[in-house]
C-alpha positions in Angstrom: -19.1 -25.3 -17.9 -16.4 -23.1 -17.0 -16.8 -21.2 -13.4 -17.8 -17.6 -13.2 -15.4 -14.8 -12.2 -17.0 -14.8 -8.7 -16.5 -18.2 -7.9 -13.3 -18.1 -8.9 -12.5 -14.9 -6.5 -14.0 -17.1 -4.3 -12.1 -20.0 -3.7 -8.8 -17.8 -4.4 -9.9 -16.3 -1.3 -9.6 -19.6 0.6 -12.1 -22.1 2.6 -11.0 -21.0 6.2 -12.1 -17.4 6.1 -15.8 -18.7 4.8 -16.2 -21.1 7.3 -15.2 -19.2 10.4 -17.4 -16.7 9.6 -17.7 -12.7 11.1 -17.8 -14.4 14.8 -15.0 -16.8 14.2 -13.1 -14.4 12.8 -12.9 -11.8 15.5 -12.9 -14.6 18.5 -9.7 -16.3 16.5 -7.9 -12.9 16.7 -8.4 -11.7 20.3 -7.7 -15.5 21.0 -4.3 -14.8 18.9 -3.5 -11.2 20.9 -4.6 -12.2 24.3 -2.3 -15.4 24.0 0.9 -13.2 23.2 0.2 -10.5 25.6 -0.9 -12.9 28.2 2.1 -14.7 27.4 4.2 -12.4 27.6 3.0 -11.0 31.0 3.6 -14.5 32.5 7.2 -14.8 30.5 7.8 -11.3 32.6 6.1 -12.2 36.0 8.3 -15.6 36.0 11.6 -13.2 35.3 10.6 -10.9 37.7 9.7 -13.5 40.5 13.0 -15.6 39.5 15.2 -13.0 40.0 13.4 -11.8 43.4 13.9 -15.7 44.8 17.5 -15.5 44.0 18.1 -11.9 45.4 16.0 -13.0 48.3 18.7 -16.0 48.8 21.2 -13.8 48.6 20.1 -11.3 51.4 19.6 -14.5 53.6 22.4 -16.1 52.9 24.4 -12.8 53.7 22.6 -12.3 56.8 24.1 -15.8 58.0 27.4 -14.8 56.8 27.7 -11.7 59.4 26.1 -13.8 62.4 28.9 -15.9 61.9 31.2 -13.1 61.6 29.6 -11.5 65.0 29.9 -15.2 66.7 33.7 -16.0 65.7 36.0 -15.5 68.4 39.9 -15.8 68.7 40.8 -18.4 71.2 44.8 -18.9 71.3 45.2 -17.9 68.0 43.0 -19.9 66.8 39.2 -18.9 65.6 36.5 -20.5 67.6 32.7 -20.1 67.7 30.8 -20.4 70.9 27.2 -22.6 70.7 25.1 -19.7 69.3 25.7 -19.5 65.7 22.9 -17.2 65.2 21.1 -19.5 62.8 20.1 -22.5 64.2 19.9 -25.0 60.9 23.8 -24.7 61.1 23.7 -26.4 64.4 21.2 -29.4 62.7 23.0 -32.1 60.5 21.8 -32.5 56.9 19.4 -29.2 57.4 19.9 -27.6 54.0 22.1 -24.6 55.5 25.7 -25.2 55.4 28.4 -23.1 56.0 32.5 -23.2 56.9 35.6 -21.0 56.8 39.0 -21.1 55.0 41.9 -19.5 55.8 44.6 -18.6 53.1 47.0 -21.0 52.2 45.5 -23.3 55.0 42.3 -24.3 53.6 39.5 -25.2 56.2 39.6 -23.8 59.2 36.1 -24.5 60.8 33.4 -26.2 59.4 29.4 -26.3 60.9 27.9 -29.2 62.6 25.2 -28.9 59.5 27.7 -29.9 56.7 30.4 -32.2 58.8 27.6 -35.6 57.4 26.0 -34.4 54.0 28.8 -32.4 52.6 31.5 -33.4 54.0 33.9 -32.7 50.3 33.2 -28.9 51.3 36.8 -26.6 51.2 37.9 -29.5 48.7 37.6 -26.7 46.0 35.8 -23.3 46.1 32.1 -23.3 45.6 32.0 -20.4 43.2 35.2 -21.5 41.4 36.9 -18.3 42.9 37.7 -16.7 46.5 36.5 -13.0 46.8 39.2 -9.6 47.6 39.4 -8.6 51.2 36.1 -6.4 51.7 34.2 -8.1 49.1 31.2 -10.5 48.7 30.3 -12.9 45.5 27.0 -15.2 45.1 26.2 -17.4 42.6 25.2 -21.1 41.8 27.6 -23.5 43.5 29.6 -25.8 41.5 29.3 -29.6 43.1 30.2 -33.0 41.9 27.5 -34.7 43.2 24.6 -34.2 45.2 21.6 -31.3 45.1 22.5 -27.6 43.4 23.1 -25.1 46.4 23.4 -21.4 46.5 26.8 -19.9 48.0 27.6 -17.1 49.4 31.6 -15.8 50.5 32.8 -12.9 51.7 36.3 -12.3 52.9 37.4 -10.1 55.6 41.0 -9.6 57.3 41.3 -10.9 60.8 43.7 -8.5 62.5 43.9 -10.8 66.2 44.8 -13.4 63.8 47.9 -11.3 62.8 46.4 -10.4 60.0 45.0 -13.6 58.5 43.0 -13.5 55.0 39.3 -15.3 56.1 36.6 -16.6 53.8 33.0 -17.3 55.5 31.2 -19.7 52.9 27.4 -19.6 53.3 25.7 -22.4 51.0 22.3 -23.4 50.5 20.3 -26.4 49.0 18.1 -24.5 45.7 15.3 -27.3 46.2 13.1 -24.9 48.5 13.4 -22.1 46.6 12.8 -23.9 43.4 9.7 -25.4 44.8 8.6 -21.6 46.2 8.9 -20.7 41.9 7.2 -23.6 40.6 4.0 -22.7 42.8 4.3 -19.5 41.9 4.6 -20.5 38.2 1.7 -23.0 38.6 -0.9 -20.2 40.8 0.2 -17.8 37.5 -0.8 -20.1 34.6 -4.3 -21.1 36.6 -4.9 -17.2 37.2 -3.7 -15.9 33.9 -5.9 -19.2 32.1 -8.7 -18.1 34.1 -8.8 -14.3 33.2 -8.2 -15.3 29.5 -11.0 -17.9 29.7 -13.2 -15.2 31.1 -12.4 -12.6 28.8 -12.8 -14.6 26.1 -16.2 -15.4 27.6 -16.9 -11.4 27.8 -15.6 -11.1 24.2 -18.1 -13.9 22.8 -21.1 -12.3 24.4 -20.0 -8.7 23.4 -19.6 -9.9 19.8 -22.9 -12.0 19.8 -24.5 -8.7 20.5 -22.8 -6.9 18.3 -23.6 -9.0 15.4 -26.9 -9.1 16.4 -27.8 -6.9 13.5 -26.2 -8.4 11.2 -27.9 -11.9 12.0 -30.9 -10.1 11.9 -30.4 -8.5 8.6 -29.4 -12.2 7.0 -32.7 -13.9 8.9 -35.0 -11.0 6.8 -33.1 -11.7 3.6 -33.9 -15.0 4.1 -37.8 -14.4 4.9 -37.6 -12.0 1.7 -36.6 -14.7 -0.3 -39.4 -16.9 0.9 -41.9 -13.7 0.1 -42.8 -13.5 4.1 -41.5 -10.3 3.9 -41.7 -7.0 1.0 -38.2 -5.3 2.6 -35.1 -6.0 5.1 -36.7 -2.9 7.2 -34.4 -0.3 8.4 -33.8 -0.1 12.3 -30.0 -1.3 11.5 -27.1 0.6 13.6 -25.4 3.4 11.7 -22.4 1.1 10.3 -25.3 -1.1 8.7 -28.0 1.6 8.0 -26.5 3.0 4.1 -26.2 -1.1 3.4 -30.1 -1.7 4.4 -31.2 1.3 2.5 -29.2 0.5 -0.8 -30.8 -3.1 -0.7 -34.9 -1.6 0.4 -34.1 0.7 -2.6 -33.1 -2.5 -4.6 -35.9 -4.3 -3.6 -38.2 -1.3 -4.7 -36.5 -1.3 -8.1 -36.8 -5.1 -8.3 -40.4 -5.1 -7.7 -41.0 -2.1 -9.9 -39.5 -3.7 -12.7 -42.2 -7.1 -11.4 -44.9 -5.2 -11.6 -43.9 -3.6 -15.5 -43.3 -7.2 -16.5 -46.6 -8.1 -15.2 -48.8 -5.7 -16.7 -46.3 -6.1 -20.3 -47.7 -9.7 -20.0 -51.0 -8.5 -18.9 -51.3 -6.6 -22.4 -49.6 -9.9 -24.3 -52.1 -12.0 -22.7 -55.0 -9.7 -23.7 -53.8 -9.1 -27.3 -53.3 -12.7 -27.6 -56.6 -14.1 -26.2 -58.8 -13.1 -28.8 -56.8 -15.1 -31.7 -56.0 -18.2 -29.7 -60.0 -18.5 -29.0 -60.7 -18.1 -32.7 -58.2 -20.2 -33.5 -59.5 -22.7 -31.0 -62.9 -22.5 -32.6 -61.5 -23.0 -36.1 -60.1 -26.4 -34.5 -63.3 -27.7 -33.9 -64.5 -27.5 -37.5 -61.1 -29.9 -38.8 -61.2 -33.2 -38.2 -58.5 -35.7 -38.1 -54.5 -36.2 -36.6 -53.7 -32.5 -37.8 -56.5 -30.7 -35.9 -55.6 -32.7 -32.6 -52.1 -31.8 -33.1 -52.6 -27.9 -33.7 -55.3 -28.4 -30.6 -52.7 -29.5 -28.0 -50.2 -26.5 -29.7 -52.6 -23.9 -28.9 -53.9 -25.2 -25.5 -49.9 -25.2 -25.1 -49.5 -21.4 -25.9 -52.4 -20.7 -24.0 -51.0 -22.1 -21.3 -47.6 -21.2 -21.8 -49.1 -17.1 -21.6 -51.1 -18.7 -18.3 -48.2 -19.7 -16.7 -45.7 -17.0 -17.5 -48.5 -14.1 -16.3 -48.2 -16.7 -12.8 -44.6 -16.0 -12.8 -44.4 -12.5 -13.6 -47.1 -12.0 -10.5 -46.2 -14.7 -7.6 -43.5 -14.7 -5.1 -42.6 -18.2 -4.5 -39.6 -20.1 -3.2 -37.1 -21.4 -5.7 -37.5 -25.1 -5.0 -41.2 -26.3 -4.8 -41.7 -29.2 -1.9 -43.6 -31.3 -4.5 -41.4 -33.5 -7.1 -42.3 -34.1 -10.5 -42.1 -37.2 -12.1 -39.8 -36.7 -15.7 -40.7 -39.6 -17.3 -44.3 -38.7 -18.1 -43.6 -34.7 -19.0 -41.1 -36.0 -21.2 -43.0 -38.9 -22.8 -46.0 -36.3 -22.9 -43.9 -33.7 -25.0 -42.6 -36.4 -27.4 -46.1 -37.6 -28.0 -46.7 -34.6 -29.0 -43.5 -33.7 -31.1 -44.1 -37.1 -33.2 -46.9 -35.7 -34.3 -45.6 -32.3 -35.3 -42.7 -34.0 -36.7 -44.6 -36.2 -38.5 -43.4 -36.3 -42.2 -39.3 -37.0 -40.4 -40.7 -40.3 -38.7 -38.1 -39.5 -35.8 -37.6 -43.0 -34.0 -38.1 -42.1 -30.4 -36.7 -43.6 -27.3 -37.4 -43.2 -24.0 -35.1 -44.6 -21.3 -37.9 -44.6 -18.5 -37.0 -43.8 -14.9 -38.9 -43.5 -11.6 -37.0 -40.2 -10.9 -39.1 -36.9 -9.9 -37.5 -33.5 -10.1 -38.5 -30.2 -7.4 -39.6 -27.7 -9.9 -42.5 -25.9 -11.0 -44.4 -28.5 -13.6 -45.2 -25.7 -15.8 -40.9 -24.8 -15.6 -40.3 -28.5 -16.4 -42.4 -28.6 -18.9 -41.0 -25.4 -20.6 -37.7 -26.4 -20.4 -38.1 -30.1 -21.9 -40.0 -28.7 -24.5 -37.4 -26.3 -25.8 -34.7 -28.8 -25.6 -36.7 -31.9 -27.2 -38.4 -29.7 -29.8 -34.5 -28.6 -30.9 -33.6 -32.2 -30.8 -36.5 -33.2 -33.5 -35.7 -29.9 -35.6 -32.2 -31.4 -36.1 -32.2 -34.6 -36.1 -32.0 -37.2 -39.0 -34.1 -40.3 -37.6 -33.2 -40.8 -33.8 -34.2 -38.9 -30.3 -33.1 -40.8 -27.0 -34.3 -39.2 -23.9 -32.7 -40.5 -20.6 -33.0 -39.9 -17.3 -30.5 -41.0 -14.7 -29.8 -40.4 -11.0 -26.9 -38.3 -10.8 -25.1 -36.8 -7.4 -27.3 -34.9 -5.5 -29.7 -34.6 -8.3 -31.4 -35.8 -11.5 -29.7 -36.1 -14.7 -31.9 -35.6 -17.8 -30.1 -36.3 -21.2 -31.5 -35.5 -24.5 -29.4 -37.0 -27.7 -30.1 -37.1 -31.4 -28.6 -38.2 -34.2 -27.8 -34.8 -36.3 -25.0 -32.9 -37.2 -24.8 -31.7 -33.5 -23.4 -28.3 -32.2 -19.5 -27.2 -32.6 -17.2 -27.2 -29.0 -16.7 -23.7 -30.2 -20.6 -22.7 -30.4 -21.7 -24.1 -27.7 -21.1 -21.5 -25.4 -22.6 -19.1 -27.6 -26.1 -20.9 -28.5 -26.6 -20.3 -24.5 -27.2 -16.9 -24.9 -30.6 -15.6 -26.4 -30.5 -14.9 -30.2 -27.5 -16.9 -30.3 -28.2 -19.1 -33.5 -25.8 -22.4 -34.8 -28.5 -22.9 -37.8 -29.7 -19.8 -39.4 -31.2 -21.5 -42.3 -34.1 -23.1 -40.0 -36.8 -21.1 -38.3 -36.6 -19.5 -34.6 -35.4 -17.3 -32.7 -32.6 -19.0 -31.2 -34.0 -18.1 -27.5 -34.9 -22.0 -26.5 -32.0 -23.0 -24.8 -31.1 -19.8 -23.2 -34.5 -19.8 -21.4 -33.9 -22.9 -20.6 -30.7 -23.0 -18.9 -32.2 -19.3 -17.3 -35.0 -21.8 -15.6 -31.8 -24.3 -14.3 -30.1 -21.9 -12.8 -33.2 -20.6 -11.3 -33.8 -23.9 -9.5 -29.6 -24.4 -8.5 -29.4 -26.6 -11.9 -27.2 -26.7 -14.9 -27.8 -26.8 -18.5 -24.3 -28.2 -20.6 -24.0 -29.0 -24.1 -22.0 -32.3 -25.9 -21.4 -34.8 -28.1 -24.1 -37.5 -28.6 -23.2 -41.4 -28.9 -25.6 -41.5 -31.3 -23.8 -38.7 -33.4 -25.2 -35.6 -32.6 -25.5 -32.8 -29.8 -26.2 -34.3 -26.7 -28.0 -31.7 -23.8 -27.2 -32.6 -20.0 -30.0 -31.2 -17.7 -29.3 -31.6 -14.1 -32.0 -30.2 -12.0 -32.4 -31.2 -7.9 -34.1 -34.2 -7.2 -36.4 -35.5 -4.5 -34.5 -34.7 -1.2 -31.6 -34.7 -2.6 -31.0 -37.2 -4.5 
């Protein structure tokens, strides 16, 4: 059978949106938009931070550039420093603070105790690839061959008692401190920023738990009116919800309105139709032989076939019954009762027995295997085969004959009531439309074939017992 429009909107709209649901839905994006701006708040804060360590080294760095300045001293022409270097790490060998100073055109002039053992290539070329002007400053990343990335720091000044001599002070730095000072800060970020998204996300769940609360309440009383624990979906629904729970109470209303005319139509069928079927009952009893028996179990059927649809009409039950029923024997009782209504065709019927039990109403199976049997022995030549197979997830009943079976391009069409392939015969070509109305009723399908046997062949599927 070809799908509906709906399901076909259906799966166009994709699998992931149905089963994430309303909930999933809204936690998925404020995962998506707290990520990106929480993201990008840590992108920022490491930026920030990054750029305050390396202004930070700088300051420093330039602070022990104008101690040394204040501790130089000219001794005999020469530039000397006295014990007091004003940072005492440049007194300590391999301390991670290094600094020296180069005179123009005479490279290295002093160097401090700090950097005479673990960087001892220092003045070999300029740090910074570059000396700065007289007056000026320059930081940056130090350029080494080998060993640990430094920061350096220069800054040139013109030493007058030195008859004018041009003077670099070089200020370096190992980056390993600082670096570990912006990984802790990077690592106490993510486990604060994780934390806060965690909790809002927390917050977010709850908040949208109780505002869906409404809605989950609306689907549990749908579900209850479905069962017939309920008459309506009630109406204490927030304002969003409150025009959608008043359309479906006034739905419901309709619905049952249009139960309760159905009921009392087949009230007055019932009433005009009991009278005749008891007289005609009584005229049974005065025929004897294999016709009265089989125009007594035709009018105990009518009877209760008008029994059974008044039941309908009235009760609100579920849609799948908790008791199975056996096919085998409604379908061998309905051909029993066909060969004998059938009798001048002799139809040759077979029965593939099966212990198979279907969750429907009897009275719906019975309906339903009648109308689709009785059509196979109105059209077929000699042969009925009635199968019934497990099939997934439910039971497969098959119906075959052997007659000139239905056309691929009626078969559609003899589904819908008054839809005739054989206008010569008698009927009122409603059978298999109430039928398949009953299939669908119970989640089943009704399709329509080709026969090995030559003729139409009718697939019934209806649920089976737990499942299966």
């Amino acid at each position: 059978m070809m799908p509906d429009e709906g399901s076909t909107k259906d799966v166009r709209g994709g699998v992931l949106p149905r089963i994430l649901g309303l909930q999933g839905r809204l936690l998925l994006i404020t995962a998506l938009v707290l990520g990106t701006c929480l993201g990008a708040v840590g992108w920022v804060q490491d930026r920030t931070f990054k750029a305050t360590v390396r202004a930070g080294a700088e300051e420093q760095l330039r602070a022990v550039a104008y101690g040394l300045l204040s501790a130089a001293q000219d001794e005999a022409n020469e530039l000397a420093f006295g014990t007091e270097l004003g940072e005492p790490r440049l007194a300590q060998p391999d301390s991670g603070l290094y600094a020296y100073v180069e005179r123009a055109r005479d490279g290295v002039v002093w160097r401090s105790p700090s950097s005479v053992v673990s960087v001892g290539h220092i003045g070999e070329q300029s740090p910074l690839g570059r000396r700065p002007a007289p007056g000026e400053s320059a930081f940056g990343v130090a350029a080494t061959r080998s060993g640990p990335s430094r920061f350096a720091l220069a800054y040139t000044v013109i030493w007058e008692d030195l008859g004018g001599a041009e003077l670099t002070f070089w200020v370096l730095t190992d980056r390993a401190p600082f670096r570990r000072e912006i990984t802790e800060f990077r690592r106490n970020t993510t486990i604060g920023l994780l934390s806060a998204a965690i909790v809002f996300v927390v917050i977010q769940l709850a908040a949208v738990r109780w505002g869906l609360a409404p809605v989950r309440r609306m689907a549990a009383r749908l579900n209850s009116l479905e069962a017939g624990r309920r008459g309506d979906i009630g109406d204490d629904y927030p304002r969003e919800l409150s025009g959608l729970a008043r359309n479906l109470n006034r739905f419901i209303a309709y619905e049952k309105a249009n139960r309760d005319r159905y009921r009392r139509a087949m009230d007055d069928l019932a009433h005009s139709l009991k009278t005749p079927l008891a007289v005609m009952k009584n005229a049974m009893r005065e025929i004897n032989g294999s016709s009265a028996n089989v125009m007594n179990d035709q009018v105990e059927r009518m009877e209760t076939t008008v029994t059974h649809q008044l039941s309908r009409a009235a009760a609100v039950r579920t849609v799948v019954p908790a008791k199975a029923v056996p096919v085998s024997p409604v379908a061998a009782r309905i051909g029993r009762a066909l060969e004998r209504a059938y009798a001048e065709k002799a139809v040759d019927l077979e029965l593939v027995d099966a212990p198979l039990a279907v969750r429907v109403d009897e009275r719906d199976l019975l309906e339903m295997l009648g109308n689709v049997i009785e059509n196979a022995f109105k059209y077929t030549h000699k042969r009925v085969r009635i199968s019934v197979r497990r099939a997934k997830g439910a039971v497969a009943i098959l119906i075959e004959d052997d007659g000139d079976g239905i056309a691929p391009a009626d078969r559609r069409r003899v589904l819908r009531r008054g839809a005739r392939a054989d206008t010569e015969s008698a009927g009122h070509g409603i059978g298999l439309a109430v039928a398949l109305e009953l299939a669908e009723v119970y989640q089943g399908t009704l399709e329509l074939g080709d026969s090995e046997l030559g003729g139409a062949l009718v697939r019934l599927e209806l649920p089976g017992r737990n499942g299966s």
